[in-house]
Structure formats: C-alpha cells, structure tokens
Residue, then its C-alpha position, 0 to 999 in steps of 0.5 A: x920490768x928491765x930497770x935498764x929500759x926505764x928513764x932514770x926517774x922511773x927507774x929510781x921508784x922501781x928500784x924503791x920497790x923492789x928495795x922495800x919489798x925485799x925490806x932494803x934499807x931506803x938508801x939501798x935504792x941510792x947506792x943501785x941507780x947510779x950504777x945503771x948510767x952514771x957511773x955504770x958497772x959491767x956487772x953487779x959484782x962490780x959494786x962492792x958497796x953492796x952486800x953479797x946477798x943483795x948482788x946475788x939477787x940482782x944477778x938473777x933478776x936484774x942482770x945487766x944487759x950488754x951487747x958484745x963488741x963483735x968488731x971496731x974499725x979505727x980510721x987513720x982520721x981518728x974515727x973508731x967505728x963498733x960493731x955490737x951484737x945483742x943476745x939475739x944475735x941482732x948486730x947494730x953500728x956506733x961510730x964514734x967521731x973525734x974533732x978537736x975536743x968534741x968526741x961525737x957518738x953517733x947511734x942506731x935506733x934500729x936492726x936495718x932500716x924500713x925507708x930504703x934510701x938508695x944511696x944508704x947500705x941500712x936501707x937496702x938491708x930492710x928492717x930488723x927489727x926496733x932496739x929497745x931503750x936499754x939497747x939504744x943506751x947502751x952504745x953509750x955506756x959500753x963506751x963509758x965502761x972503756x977507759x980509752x973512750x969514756x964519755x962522748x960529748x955529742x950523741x946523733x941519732x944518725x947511724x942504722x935506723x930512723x928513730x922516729x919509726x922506733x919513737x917509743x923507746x926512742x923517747x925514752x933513749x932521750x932521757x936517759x941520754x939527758x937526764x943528770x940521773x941517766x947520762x947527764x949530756x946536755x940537749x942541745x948536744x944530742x941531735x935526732x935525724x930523721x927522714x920526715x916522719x911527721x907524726x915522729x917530728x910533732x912528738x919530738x916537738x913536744x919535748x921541753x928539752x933542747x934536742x937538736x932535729x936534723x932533716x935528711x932532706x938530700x933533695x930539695x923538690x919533691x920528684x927528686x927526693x921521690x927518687x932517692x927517698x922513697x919515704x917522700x911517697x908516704x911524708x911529702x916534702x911540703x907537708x914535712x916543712x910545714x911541721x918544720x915551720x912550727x918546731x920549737x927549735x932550729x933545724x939542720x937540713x942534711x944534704x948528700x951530694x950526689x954527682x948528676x942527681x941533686x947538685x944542679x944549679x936549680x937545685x941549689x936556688x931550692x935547697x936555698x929556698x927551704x933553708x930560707x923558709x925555715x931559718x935552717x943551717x945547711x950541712x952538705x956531705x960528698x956521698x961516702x963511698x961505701x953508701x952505694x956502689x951505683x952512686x957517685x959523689x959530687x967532685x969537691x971543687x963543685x960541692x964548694x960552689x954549690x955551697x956558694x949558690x946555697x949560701x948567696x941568699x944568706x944562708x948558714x951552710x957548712x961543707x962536712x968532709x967523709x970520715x973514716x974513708x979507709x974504714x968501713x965508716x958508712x952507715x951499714x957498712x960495717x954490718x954487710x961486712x961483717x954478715x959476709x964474712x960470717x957468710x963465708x965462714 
C-alpha cells in the first residue's frame, strides 16, 4: 500500500513493518514518518539522514507522489489559484485565500463534479473521477514544500468535487489534515461542503473531532433549489435539515446570491427560518462571474438588504466578497481554461 494514502497512525506500523522485515533498526521507522507530512521532502534523496541504501529502496517502492503545478493565478487581492495534474493526467484546482493572518487553502476531492449545479463550471464538467487521500493531501503539502506559501491555516473542502460523494478517501484526507503526525491543523479550522449528501453528513457526524460542515444550500424551499441543485431530486431539503438538527457541531449554511432566482424578500423569511432552526450562521456570496455565463449576480446594495431580512430574526449572517475577480478564481475555472487552451494547442 501507498504509505501516502494511509492516516499518519497506519501509516507508522506499515512503516514499522517494512523496517523490521528489511531488519531496520526500529528508530528507522521514526526517522520515515515525518517525512511524509510533517515535514515533508519533494524526494527521498532529500532525507539525508538516512542511509543511501535505504533511500534507494524507498525510491523503488515507495516513490513519493506529487502532482505537477501546471498553472498558478495570482489575483491583485492576493489570492493565488493552482492548478495540479496527477501522473493520469487528471488535472484538479486549489485556491489559496490570504485575510489578514489567515491563509485559507481551499481543496478539491474529486476530477469534476457528478451534482451538477448550474450555477458551477465543476458541475457542468461531469465527474472524472474520486481523488484519492494522498491526492487530496497533496495540495497541502506541494504548498508546505514551497518556501512563499508554507503551511496554510484553514483547509475547506470547497473546490472541485463533493467530498462526501468520495467520503472514503475523504475520511482519511481528514486525518492526515488533522492529525499532530499528518499536518497538525486544528478541526475547527478544516471545514468539509457539501451539497446534502446525507448518508456522507451522518458519517462526518460520527467523527469526535471538531470539523467544521458548510451546507451548500443556495436556496431555501425545495422547487428553488431543484432548479439550480438537481441534488435536491435525490437529497430533499427537509430530509437534509433533519440530519443537520442532529449534527454534533454548528452548521454554516452557504448561499449564493443569484439575481431573480433565489433573492426575493420570501426568500430571505425562509433562509431565515432555517437558520433559526438549526442555530446556523449564515454566509451570502454575490454568484462569481466565471460560475456561469447565463447566470448573473445579485447587486451589492441588495445583497446588503437581503442580509438585513435574513438577520432581523437574529440571526448570524456575514456578506463574503468574490475573490480573485481578475483571475480565473471560480470553481472549475481554471481547469476549463486551461483544457481549452490545450485544445488549441
């Protein structure tokens, strides 16, 4: 197995094994783990604390798996969007969000997206393919390999894919991004969104760590949603806000504002009223304008008041701004730009 696609404790008595059986001194197993996620190398020529022979070995048997950074985008807001192509030629998005002194890495869990949301250039891709652990992980650590960026200090699982469509190596993306052996970032600084997958949300619920769940809700009755979610045919809204009532942990409800479709005053009462429900803090984003190109953001000044009407009744609501507006910073952006341009070529 692929120590890279294990959590850090499995990882460790696989290390352990191979050690022994190789009859490698114990503390050879302690000199190998870190250099998987704590402090990770690009190659095992670079751990020089280790015998020639025994790097050798692991270059054959255990090389280390690293996509290749086909793109970056810098915005003049600071954000830096990547673009990584894994051996198959399966190419996937990371964005990395700077405010003040958070640095927010937000990550894909899949190649494409099998949901489909209209307003999403992931979903009208289709579905690649799941990544696997070391491939979710990975656009971690290629940032901790580069001295500019280092070690980000939130991770969302909010770029291409649905997580908990891909909740196996999912699950184990967590640990590593948890765990003081794997990356050591705190839960409640590493939130998972999701577009209601319920079987994927009682899973996540399970979890004792803190992880922080983001429902992409983006519409507040059920016809609504249907429309722009067609996720909402298979995962009804109320029977993923009674999963939600029961989840350990506060919920973040994500809603994209999206001019004449889901920013009526009636809209705002029901998003309102969910919030309520579920003791939910509310995020309103303005539609990015690379998500689709039939769909137009709600103006500013009314997102400011339909923040207003959804905050009347106490609730938390925050108005998130668009990043990286001269980049193309939408989900999937990057990928369909970049696949044209390889088109062309």
């Amino acid at each position: 197995m692929n120590w890279f696609d294990a959590t850090p404790q499995a990882a460790a008595r696989l290390i352990e094994i191979w050690a022994a059986a190789r009859g490698e001194p114990p503390y050879r197993a302690r000199q190998i783990l870190p250099r998987l996620w704590q402090r990770p190398i690009a190659g095992w020529d670079e751990a020089t604390d280790l015998p020639r022979a025994v790097i050798d070995v692991l270059q054959r048997e255990q090389p280390v798996p690293r996509p290749s950074r086909v793109a970056e985008q810098r915005s003049t807001d600071g954000t830096v969007k990547f673009l990584w192509r894994f051996a198959d030629g399966t190419a996937v998005e990371s964005v990395l969000i700077p405010e003040g002194k958070r640095r927010t890495l937000c990550i894909s869990s899949q190649a494409g997206c099998a949901f489909g949301c209209v307003f999403c250039a992931t979903g009208r891709m289709g579905f690649g393919r799941h990544l696997t652990p070391s491939e979710i992980a990975a656009q971690v650590r290629e940032l901790l390999l580069d001295a500019e960026f280092g070690k980000p200090s939130n991770v969302v699982f909010m770029g291409m894919g649905e997580p908990l469509h891909n909740w196996q190596a999912v699950d184990v993306a967590l640990t590593i991004l948890n765990d003081a052996l794997g990356f050591g970032i705190g839960a409640r600084h590493i939130t998972v969104s999701t577009v209601g997958i319920i079987p994927g949300l009682r899973h996540l619920a399970t979890r004792p760590e803190q992880f922080q769940v983001a429902l992409s809700l983006h519409a507040a009755d059920s016809r609504t949603r249907r429309a722009l979610m067609p996720v909402e045919g298979k995962y009804p809204l109320s029977e993923v806000i009674e999963v939600l009532r029961a989840f350990p942990r506060r919920v973040t409800l994500e809603y994209v504002m999206i001019r004449g479709r889901n920013d009526r005053p009636r809209d705002a009462e029901r998003l309102a009223a969910i919030a309520a429900s579920l003791g939910a803090h509310v995020n309103l984003l303005p539609l990015h304008p690379g998500g689709s190109p039939a769909l137009a953001s709600t103006e500013a000044s009314e997102i400011q008041a339909f923040a207003k009407l959804v905050a009347a009744g106490g609730t938390e609501v925050t108005v998130r701004r668009s990043r990286g507006l001269d980049i193309d910073a939408a989900c999937g952006q990057l990928r369909v730009t970049a696949d044209r341009d390889r088109v062309r070529t």
